[in-house]
C-alpha positions as CSV (number, residue, x, y, z in Angstrom):
1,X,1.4,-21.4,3.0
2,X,1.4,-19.6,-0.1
3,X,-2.3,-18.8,0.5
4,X,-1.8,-18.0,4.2
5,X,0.9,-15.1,2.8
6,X,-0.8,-13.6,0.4
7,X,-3.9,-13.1,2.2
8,X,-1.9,-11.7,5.2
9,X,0.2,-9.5,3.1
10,X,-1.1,-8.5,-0.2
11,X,-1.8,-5.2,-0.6
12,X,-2.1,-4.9,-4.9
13,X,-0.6,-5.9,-7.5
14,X,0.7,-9.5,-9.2
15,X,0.8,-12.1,-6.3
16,X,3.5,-13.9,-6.2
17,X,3.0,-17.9,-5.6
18,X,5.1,-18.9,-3.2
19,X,5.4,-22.5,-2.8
20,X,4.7,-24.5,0.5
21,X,7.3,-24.6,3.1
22,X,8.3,-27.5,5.3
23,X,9.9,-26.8,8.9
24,X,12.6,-29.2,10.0
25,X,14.9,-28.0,12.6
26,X,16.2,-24.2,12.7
27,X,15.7,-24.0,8.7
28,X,12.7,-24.3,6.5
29,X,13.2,-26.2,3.3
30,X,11.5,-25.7,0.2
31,X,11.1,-29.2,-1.7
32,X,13.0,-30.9,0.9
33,X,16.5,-30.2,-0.5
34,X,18.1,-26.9,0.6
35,X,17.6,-25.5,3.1
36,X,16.1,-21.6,3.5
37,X,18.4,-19.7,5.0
38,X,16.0,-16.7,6.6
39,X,12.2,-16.2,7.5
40,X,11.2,-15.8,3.9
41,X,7.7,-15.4,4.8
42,X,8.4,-12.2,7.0
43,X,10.7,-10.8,4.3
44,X,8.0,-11.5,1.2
45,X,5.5,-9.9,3.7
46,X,7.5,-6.5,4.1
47,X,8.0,-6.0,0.4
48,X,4.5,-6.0,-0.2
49,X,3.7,-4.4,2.5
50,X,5.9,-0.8,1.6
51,X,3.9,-0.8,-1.6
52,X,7.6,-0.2,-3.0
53,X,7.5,-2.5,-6.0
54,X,6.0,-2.2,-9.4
55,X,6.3,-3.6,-12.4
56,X,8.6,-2.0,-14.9
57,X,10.9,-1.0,-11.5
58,X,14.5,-2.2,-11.8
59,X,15.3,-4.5,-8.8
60,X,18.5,-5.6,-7.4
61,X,18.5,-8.2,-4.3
62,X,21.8,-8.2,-2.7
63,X,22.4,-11.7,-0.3
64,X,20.5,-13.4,-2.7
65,X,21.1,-17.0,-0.8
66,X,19.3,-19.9,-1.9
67,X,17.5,-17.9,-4.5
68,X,14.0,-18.0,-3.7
69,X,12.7,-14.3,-3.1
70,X,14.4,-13.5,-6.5
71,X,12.9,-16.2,-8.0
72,X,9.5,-15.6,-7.1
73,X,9.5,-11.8,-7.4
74,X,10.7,-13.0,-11.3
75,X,8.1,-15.6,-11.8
76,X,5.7,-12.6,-10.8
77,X,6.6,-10.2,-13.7
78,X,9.4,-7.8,-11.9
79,X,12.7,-6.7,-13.3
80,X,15.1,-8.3,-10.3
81,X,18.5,-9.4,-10.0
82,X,20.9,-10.4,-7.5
83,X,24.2,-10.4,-6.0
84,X,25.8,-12.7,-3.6
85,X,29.1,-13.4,-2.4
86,X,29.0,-17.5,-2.1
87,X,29.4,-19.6,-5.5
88,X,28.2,-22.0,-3.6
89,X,25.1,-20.3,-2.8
90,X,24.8,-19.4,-6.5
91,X,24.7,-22.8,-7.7
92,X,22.5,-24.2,-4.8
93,X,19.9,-21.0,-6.1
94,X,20.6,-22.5,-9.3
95,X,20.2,-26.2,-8.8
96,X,16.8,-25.5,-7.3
97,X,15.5,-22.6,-9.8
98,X,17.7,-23.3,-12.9
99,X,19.8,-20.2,-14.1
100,X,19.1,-16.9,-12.4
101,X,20.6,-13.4,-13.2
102,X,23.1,-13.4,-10.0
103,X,26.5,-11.6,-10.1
104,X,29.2,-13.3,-7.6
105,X,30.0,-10.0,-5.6
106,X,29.4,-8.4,-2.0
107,X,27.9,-5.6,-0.5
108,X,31.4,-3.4,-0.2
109,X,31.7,-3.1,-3.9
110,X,28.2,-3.4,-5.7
111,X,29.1,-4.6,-9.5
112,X,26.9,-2.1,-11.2
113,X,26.8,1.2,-12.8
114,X,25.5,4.4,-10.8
115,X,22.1,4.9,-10.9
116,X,20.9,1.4,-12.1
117,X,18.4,0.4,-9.8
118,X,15.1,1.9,-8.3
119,X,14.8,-0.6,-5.5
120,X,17.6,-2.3,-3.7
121,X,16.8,-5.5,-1.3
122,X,18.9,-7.3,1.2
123,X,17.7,-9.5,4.1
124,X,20.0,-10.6,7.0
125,X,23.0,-9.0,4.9
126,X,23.4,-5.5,6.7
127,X,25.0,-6.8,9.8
128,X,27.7,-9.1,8.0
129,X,29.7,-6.1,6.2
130,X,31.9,-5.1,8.4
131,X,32.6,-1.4,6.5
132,X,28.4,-0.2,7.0
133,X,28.8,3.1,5.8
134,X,30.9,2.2,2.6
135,X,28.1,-0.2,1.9
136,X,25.6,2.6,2.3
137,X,27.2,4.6,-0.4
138,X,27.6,2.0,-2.6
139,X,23.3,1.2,-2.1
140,X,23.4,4.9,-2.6
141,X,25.3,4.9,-6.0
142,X,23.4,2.3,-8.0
143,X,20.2,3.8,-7.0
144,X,18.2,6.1,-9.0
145,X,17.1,9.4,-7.8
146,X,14.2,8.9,-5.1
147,X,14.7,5.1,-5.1
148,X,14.2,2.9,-1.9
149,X,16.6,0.4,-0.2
150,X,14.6,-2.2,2.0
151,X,16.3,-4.0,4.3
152,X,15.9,-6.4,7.4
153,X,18.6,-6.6,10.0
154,X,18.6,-7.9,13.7
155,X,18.0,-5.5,16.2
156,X,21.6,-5.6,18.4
157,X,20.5,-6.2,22.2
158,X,18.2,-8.7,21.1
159,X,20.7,-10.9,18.8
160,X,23.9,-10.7,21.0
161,X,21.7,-12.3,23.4
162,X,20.5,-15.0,21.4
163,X,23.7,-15.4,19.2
164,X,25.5,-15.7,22.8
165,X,23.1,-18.6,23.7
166,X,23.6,-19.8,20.2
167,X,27.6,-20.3,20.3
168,X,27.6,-21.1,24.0
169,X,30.2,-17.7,23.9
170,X,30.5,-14.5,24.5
171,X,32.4,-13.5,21.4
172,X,32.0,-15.8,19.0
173,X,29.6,-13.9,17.0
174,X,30.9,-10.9,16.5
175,X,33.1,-12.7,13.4
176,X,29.7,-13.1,11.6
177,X,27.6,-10.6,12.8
178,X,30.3,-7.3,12.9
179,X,28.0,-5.0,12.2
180,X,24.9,-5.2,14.5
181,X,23.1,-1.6,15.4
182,X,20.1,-0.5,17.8
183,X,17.0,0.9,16.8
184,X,18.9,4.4,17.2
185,X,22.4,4.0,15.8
186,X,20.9,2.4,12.3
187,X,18.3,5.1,11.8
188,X,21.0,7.8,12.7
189,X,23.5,5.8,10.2
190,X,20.8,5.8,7.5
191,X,20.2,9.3,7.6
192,X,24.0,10.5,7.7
193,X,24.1,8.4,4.6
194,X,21.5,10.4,2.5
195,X,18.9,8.2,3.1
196,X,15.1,9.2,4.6
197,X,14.0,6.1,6.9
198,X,10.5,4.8,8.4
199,X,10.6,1.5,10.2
200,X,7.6,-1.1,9.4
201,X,5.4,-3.5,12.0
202,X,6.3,-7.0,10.8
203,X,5.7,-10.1,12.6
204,X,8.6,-12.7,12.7
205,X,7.1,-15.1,14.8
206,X,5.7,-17.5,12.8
207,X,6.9,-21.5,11.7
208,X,10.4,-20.5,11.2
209,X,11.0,-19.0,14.2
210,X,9.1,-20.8,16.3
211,X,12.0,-23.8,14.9
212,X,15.0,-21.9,15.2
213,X,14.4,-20.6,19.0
214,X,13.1,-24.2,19.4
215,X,16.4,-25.5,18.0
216,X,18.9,-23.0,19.5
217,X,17.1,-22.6,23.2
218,X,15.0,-26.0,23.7
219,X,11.4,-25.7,25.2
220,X,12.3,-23.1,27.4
221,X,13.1,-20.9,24.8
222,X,9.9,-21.3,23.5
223,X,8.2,-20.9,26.7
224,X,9.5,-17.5,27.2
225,X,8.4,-16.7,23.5
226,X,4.7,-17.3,24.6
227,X,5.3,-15.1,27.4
228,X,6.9,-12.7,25.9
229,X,6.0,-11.9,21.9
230,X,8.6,-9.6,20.7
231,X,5.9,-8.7,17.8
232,X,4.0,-6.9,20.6
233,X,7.3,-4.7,21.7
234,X,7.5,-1.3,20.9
235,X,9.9,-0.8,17.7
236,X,13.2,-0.2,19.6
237,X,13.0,-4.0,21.2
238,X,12.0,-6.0,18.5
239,X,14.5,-8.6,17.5
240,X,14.1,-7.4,13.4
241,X,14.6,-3.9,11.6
242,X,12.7,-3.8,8.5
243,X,13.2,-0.7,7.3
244,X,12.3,1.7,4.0
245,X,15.3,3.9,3.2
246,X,14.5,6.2,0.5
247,X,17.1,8.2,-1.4
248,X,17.0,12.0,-0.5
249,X,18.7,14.4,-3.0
250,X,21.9,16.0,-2.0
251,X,20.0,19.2,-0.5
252,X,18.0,17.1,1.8
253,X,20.3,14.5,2.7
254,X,22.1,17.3,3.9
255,X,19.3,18.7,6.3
256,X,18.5,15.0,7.6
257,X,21.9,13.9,8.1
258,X,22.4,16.7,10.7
């Protein structure tokens, strides 16, 4: 796996050795014990890929789950901590990784001075807080000038349709996923929040998903997925936003944000 990543991804730069992932059911696990709580392969893949993170760079991860991106980006050499709003998460990370730098907080009210931080991660976070633009500003605040926020989020129309299969209800996910946007409404919300954005090409379809449609949908979920590759979709209708949000001085946030 870790060999697999690298030579799909790397682009320069310390690699990172990830260790091997086992699929079982919707979640991969890493040594069997806790289970991996997003496509971490996808994720690892699109911060290489922006060519965003260097050594000596201050890093803060916000949904830092089970602990493994911030762990490996550390074992690599890079400056990175983390924030996350479950203890329990926090001590799962630290049960498997032994003690990591990661502040119990959320995304509404970031725990940290202005200007801390040149890069600022999150990964399935963005559509959990319900306030989006607060959390913006906050991403905003504890960045230095010129410094990038990369995040993955679901793309809307393609998760209300799975989350709807998922929980069997119409509704039912809007308590956990309040904050879902389109291609259009998170590039527009990005910019009115000072940021510049460019969307990146990266495929989710790989072990992890292949398991969780598999899980959630049964066979025939995984028929249509051979039909129909959402990796091959224009931008708009893929069913994950990575994005690059740099920070844009006052003067041009101004002119973007228009």
């Amino acid at each position: 796996m870790a060999r697999r990543l690298a030579n799909a991804c790397w682009r320069g730069g310390p690699l990172v050795a990830v260790q091997p992932i086992r699929y079982s059911g919707a979640v991969a696990t890493l040594a069997g014990q806790i289970p991996e709580l997003g496509n971490l392969e996808a994720n690892f893949c699109f911060v290489q890929r922006t060519g965003c993170l260097t050594l000596g760079a201050e890093v803060l991860e916000i949904g830092t789950g089970t602990g493994s991106l911030l762990h490996h980006l550390r074992e690599a050499g890079h400056c990175v901590r983390g924030v996350d709003i479950s203890e329990d998460l926090i001590h799962a990370a630290e049960k498997r990784y032994g003690r990591l730098p990661i502040t119990l907080g959320d995304g509404r009210l970031l725990p940290f001075p202005d200007a801390t931080f040149d890069l600022v991660l999150s990964f399935d976070v963005f559509e959990h807080i319900p306030d989006s633009d607060g959390h913006l500003r906050e991403v905003r605040r504890i960045l230095r000038s010129n410094g990038t926020y990369l995040l993955m989020t679901p793309n809307k129309w393609t998760n209300v349709v799975f989350e709807t299969v998922r929980w069997r209800s119409f509704t039912r996910f809007r308590q956990d996923h309040c904050s879902l946007h389109s291609y259009r409404e998170l590039r527009h919300r990005l910019a009115r929040n000072g940021f510049g954005v460019r969307f990146h090409d990266i495929p989710v379809v790989n072990a992890f998903f292949r398991r969780k449609v598999r899980e959630y949908t049964g066979p025939v979920g995984l028929w249509f997925l051979a039909l129909f590759n959402p990796d091959r979709l224009p931008m708009p209708f893929r069913t994950n936003f990575f994005v690059e949000a740099r920070r844009l001085e006052q003067q041009d946030a101004s002119r973007v944000g228009r």
